[in-house]
C-alpha positions in Angstrom: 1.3 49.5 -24.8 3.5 46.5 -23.4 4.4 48.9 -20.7 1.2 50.4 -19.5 -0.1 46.5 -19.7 2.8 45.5 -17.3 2.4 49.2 -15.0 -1.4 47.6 -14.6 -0.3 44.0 -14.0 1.7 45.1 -11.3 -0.9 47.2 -10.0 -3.1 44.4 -9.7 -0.4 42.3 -7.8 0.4 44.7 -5.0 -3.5 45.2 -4.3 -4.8 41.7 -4.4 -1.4 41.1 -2.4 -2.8 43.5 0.1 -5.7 41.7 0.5 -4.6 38.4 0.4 -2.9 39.6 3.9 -5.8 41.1 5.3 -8.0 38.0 4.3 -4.9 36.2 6.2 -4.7 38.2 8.9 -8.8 37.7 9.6 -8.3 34.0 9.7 -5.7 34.0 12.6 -5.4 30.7 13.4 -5.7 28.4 9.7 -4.2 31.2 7.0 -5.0 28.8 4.2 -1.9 30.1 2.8 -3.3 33.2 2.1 -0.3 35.1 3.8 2.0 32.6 1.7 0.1 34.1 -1.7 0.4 37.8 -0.9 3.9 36.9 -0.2 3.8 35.7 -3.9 2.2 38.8 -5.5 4.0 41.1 -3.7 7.4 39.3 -5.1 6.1 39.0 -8.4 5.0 42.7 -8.7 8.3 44.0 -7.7 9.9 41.9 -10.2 7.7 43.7 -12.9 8.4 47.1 -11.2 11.9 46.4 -11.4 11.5 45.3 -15.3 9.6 48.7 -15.4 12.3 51.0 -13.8 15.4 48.4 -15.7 13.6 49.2 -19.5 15.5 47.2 -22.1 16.6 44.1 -21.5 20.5 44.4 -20.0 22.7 43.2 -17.2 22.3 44.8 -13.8 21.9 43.7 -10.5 18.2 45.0 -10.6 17.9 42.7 -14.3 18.9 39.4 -11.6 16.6 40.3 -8.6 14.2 40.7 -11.1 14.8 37.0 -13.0 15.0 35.6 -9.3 12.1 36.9 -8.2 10.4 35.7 -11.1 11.7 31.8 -10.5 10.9 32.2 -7.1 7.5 33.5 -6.8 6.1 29.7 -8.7 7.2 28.3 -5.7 5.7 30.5 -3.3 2.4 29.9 -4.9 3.1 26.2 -4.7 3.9 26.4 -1.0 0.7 28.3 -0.6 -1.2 25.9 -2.2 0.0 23.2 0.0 -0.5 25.0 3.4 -4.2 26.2 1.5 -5.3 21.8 1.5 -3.4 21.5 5.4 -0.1 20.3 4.0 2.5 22.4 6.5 5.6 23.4 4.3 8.3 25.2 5.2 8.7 28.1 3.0 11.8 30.4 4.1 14.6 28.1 3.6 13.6 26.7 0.3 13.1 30.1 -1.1 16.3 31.6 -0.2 18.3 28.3 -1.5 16.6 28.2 -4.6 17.4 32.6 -4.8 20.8 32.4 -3.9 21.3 29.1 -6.4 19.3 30.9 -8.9 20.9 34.2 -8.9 25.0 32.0 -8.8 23.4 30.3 -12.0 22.6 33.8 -13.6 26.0 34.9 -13.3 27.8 31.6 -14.7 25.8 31.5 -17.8 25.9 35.5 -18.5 29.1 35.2 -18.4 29.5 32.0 -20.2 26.4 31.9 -22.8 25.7 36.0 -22.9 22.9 38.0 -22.0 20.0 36.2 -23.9 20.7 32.8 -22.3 20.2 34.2 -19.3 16.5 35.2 -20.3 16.2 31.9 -21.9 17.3 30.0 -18.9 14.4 31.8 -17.2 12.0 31.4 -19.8 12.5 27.4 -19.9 12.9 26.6 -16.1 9.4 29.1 -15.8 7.8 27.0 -18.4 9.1 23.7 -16.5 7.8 25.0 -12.8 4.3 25.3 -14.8 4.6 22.1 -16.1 4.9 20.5 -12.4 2.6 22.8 -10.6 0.1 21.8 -13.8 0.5 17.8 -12.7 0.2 18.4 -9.1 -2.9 20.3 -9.3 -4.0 17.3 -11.7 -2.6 14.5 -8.5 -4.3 16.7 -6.1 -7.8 17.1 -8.0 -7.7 13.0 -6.8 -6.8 13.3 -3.3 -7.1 16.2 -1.1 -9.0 18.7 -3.9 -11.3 16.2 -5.0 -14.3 18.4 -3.7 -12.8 21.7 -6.1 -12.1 19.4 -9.4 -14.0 22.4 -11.2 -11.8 25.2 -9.8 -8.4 22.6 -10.0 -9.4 22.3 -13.6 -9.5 26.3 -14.6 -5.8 26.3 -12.3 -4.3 23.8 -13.9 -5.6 24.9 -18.1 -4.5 28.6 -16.8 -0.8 27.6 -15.3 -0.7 25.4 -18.8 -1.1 28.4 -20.8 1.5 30.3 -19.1 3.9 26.9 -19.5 3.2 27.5 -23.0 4.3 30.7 -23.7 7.0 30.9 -21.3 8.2 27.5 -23.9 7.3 29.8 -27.0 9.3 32.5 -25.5 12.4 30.0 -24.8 12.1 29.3 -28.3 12.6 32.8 -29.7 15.0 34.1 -27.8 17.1 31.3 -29.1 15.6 32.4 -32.4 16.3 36.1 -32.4 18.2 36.6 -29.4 17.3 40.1 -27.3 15.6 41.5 -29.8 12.5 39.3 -28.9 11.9 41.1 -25.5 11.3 44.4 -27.0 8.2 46.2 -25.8 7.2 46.6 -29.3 7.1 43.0 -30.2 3.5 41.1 -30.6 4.1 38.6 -28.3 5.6 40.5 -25.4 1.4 42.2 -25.7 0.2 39.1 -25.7 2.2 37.3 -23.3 1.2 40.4 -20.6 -2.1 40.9 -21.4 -2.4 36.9 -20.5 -0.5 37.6 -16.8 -2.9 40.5 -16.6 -5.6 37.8 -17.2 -4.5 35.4 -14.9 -3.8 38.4 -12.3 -7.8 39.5 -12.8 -8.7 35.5 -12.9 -6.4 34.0 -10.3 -6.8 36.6 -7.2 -11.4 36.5 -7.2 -10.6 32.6 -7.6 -8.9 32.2 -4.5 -11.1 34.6 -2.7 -13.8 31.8 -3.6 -11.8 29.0 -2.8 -11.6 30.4 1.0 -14.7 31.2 1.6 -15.6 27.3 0.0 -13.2 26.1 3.0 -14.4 28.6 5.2 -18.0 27.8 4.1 -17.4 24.0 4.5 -15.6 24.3 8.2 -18.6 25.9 9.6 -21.1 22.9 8.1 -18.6 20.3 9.5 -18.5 22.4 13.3 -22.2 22.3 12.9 -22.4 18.3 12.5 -19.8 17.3 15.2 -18.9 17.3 18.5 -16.7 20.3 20.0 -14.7 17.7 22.4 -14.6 14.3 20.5 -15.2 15.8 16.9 -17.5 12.8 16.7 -20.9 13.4 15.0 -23.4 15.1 17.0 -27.4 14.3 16.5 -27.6 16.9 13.6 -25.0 15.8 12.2 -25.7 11.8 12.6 -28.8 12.8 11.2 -27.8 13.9 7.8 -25.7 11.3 7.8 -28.7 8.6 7.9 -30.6 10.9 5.4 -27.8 10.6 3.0 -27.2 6.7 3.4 -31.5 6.1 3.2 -31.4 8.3 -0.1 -29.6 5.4 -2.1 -31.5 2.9 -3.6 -29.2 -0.2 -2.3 -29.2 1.3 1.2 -29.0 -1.5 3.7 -31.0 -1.2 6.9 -29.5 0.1 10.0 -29.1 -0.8 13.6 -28.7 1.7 16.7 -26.0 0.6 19.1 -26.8 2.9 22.3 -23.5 3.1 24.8 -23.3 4.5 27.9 -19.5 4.9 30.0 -20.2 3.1 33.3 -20.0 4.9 36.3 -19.2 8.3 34.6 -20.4 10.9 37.0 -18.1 9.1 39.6 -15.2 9.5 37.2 -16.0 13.1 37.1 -16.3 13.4 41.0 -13.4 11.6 42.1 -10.9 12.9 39.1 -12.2 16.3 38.0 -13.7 17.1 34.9 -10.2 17.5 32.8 -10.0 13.4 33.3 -13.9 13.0 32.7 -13.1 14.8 28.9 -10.0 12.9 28.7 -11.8 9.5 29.2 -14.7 10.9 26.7 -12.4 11.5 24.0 -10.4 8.1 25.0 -13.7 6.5 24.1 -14.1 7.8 21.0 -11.2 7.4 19.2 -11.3 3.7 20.5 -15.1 3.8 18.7 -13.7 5.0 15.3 -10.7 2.6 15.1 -12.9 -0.4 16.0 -16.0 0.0 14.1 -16.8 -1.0 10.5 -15.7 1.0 7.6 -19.1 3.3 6.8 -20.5 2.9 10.4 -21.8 6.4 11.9 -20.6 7.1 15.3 -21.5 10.0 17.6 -21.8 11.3 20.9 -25.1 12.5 21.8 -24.6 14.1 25.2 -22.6 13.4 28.0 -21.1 10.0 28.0 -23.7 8.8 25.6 -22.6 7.5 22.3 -24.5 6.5 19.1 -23.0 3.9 16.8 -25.5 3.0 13.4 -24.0 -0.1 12.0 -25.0 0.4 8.5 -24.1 -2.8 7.3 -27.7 -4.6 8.5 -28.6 -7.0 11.6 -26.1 -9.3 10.7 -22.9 -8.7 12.9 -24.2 -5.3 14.9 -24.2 -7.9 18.0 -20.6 -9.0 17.2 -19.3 -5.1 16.8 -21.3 -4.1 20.2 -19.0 -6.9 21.7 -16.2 -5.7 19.9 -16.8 -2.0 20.9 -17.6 -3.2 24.5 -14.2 -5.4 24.8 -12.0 -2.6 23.2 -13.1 -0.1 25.2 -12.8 -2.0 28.6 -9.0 -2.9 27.8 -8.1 0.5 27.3 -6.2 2.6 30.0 -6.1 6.8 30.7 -3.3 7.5 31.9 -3.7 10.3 35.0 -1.3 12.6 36.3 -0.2 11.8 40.2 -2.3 8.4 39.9 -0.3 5.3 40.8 -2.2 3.2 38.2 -4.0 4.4 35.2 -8.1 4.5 34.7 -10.1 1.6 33.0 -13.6 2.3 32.3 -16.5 -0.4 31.2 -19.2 0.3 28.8 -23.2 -1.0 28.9 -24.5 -0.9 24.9 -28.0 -1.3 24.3 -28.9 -2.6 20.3 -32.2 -1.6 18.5 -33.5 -3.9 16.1 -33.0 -3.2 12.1 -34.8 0.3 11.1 -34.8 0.6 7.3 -36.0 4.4 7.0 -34.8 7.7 8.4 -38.5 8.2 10.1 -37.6 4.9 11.8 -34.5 6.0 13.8 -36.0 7.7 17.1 -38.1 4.4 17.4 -35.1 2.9 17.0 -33.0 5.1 19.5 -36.3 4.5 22.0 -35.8 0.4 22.1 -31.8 0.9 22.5 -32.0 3.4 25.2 -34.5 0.5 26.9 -32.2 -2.2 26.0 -29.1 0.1 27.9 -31.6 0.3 31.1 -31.8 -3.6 31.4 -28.0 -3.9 30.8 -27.8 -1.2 33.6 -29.8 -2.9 35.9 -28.5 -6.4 35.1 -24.7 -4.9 36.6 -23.6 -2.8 33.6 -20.4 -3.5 30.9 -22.6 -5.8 28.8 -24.2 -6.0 25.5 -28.3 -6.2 25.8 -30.1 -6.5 22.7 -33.7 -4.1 22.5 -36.5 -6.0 22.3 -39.0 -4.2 19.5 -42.0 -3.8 21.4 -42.4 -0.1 22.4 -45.0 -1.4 25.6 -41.7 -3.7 26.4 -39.5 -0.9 26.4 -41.6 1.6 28.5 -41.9 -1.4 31.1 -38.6 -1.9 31.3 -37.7 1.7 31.7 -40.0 2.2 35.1 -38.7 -1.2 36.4 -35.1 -0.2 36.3 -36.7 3.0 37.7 -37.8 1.3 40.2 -35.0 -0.6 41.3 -32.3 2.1 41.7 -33.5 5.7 40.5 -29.2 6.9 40.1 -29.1 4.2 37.1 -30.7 7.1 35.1 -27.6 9.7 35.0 -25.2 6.3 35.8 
C-alpha cells in the first residue's frame, strides 16, 4: 500500500511539474516562479522514484541523492515563492552549496552515528525548513501577501502539518531505529497519503494563485498609464468612487497641469525626449504630492492631481508641484545643457461627490486657460461659476488660438 501511495505521489509530481513549465513558459517575461516550482516537483519526484527503485532503507549512493534531494527541494519551493511576490533570488548557487554540504554531512554521520541517524538528520532539518517556511509565509501574509491572507493561511497550516510529522518521524527513528521506515508501518501510510494530499492541494492552489496575479495585472494595466504608469481617467475614476464610498471621505479638489510649451519640446527634440520629459514629470508628481493624493495623466502632457485632503492646502501643493517641477533637469544626449520645463496648474474648487468631478475638471481646465493666457508656469485658481469658465475659455480663444494644444 505505502508503495503504490508513493508510485502515485510521484506521479502527481512529474505532471503538475510539467505544467508548472508550461504555465511558465506562457508567461515569458514574469515566471512568477512557476519554472522555479516545477523545478521543485520534478526534484522531489525523483527523490521518491529513487526511494521506489532503492526499497528498504540502506546506504547507497542512490539512498543520498535521494535524502539530498529531499532537503533541497524546500528550498526550491521557498525561492519560488519569493520570485512568485517579485523578490529576485538567485537559486543555482544556493542549491548546489546546500547539496554538496548536505550530501558531505550524510557521509560524516553514517559513518559516525550509523544508518538511522542519517534518516533522522533528514527527518529533523525537514521538519525545521517547515518550521521557517511556516513563519515566512505568516511575515509575508503582512507585507507583500497581504491581498492572499486566505490562501497564505491554508500554506502555512499545510507546511505545519508536514513539520509535524517529519518531527514525529525524528522521534521514532530515534525510538525504533530502521525499523520505523518500513512500508508496512502505519505511519509511513499516513505520512504519504498526507504528501499525496498536499501534492493534489498544493499544485490547483498555485494554478489559482497565478491566475489571481495574472487576473490582478490586467485590472492594474487597465487603470494606468502605459508610459508614466500614472493612473489614467478609468482608473482615477475608481479611485474617487472608492474614496466617496467612506463615510469620513473628505471633499476633493482637481489640480489640472499642463507642461508648458510641450509640442515645441516634441518638435525641437524628437518624441524619445517628449516621453522622457512626460515621465520626468511624473515621478516628480508622486514624490511631491501628499500621501493619499490621486495623480494621473489624462492625455498628452495633461495631468490630474485630486488632493483628497479638502480645500485647505490644495493651493500650497499646486505651488509645490509647480516649483518642483520647474527645478528639475532632463538630461539629453548631444545637448550642451540639460532641459527645464515649466508647468501652468489650474485648481477647481472643493467637489464632495463622485458626480461632482467633471464639473470640477470643467472649472480647472478654465482656470489652466487663464494661467495660459496670463504667460504660463503659474498657479490660477478656478472660479466656480460654469458661465465664468465658458467666458474665459473663448477669451483665451480669442487671444492666441495655439494656447489650446500649448
Amino acid at each position: 500500500m505505502a508503495n503504490l501511495i508513493v508510485g502515485l505521489l510521484c506521479l502527481y509530481l512529474l505532471c503538475f511539474g510539467v505544467m508548472f513549465w508550461l504555465i511558465s513558459w506562457r508567461l515569458e517575461g514574469n515566471r512568477l516562479g512557476m519554472d522555479v516550482f516545477a523545478l521543485g516537483n520534478a526534484m522531489l519526484g525523483l527523490a521518491y522514484v529513487l526511494q521506489l527503485l532503492e526499497g528498504l532503507p540502506g546506504w547507497s549512493a542512490a539512498s543520498v541523492l535521494n535524502h539530498t534531494l529531499t532537503l533541497c527541494t524546500p528550498v526550491v519551493y521557498a525561492v519560488g515563492g519569493l520570485r512568485f511576490f517579485g523578490r529576485p533570488t538567485p537559486l543555482l548557487r544556493p542549491v548546489l552549496a546546500l547539496a554538496l554540504a548536505y550530501s558531505v554531512a550524510q557521509l560524516l554521520v553514517h559513518a559516525l552515528l550509523g544508518p538511522a541517524a542519517r534518516h533522522a538528520m533528514l527527518a529533523l532539518l525537514s521538519a525545521l525548513l517547515m518550521a521557517a517556511m511556516v513563519a515566512g509565509v505568516l511575515y509575508a501574509m503582512r507585507g507583500v501577501a497581504r491581498d492572499l491572507r486566505l490562501e497564505m493561511a491554508l500554506f502555512a497550516v499545510l507546511i505545519a502539518g508536514l513539520g509535524v510529522l517529519n518531527a514525529a518521524k525524528f522521534q521514532r527513528l530515534l525510538q525504533l531505529g530502521l525499523a520505523a521506515l518500513e512500508p508496512g508501518q502505519r505511519f509511513q501510510t499516513v505520512f504519504y497519503l498526507y504528501m499525496s494530499f498536499l501534492a493534489t492541494v498544493l499544485a490547483p492552489t498555485m494554478v489559482w494563485l497565478v491566475l489571481h496575479r495574472l487576473t490582478d495585472a490586467l485590472r492594474a494595466a487597465a487603470a494606468h498609464d502605459p508610459l508614466t504608469q500614472l493612473l489614467n481617467r478609468r482608473g482615477l475614476l475608481a479611485a474617487l468612487e472608492q474614496h466617496f464610498g467612506q463615510r469620513t471621505a473628505a471633499p476633493a479638489c482637481v489640480l489640472l497641469l499642463d507642461i508648458d510649451h510641450f509640442k515645441r519640446v516634441n518638435d525641437t527634440h524628437g518624441h524619445r525626449v517628449g516621453d522622457e520629459v512626460l515621465c520626468q514629470v511624473a515621478r516628480t508628481l508622486r514624490s511631491t504630492v501628499r500621501g493619499g493624493d490621486l495623480v494621473s495623466r489624462t492625455g498628452g502632457e495633461e495631468f490630474v492631481i485630486v488632493g483628497l485632503h479638502g480645500e485647505a492646502g490644495a493651493l500650497a501643493l499646486a505651488e509645490r508641484l509647480r516649483l518642483a517641477i520647474e527645478r528639475q533637469e532632463v538630461p539629453i544626449a548631444g545637448a550642451g545643457a540639460p532641459l527645464r520645463c515649466t508647468v501652468t496648474i489650474g485648481l477647481s474648487q472643493p467637489f464632495q461627490h463622485l458626480a461632482g468631478f467633471d464639473a470640477a475638471l470643467q472649472i480647472a481646465d478654465a482656470a489652466l486657460y487663464r494661467g495660459k493666457a496670463d504667460g504660463r508656469n503659474r498657479v490660477v485658481a478656478g472660479s466656480p461659476a460654469p458661465a465664468d469658465a465658458e467666458a474665459t475659455e473663448a477669451r483665451v480663444a480669442d487671444i492666441d488660438p495655439a494656447l489650446r494644444t500649448a
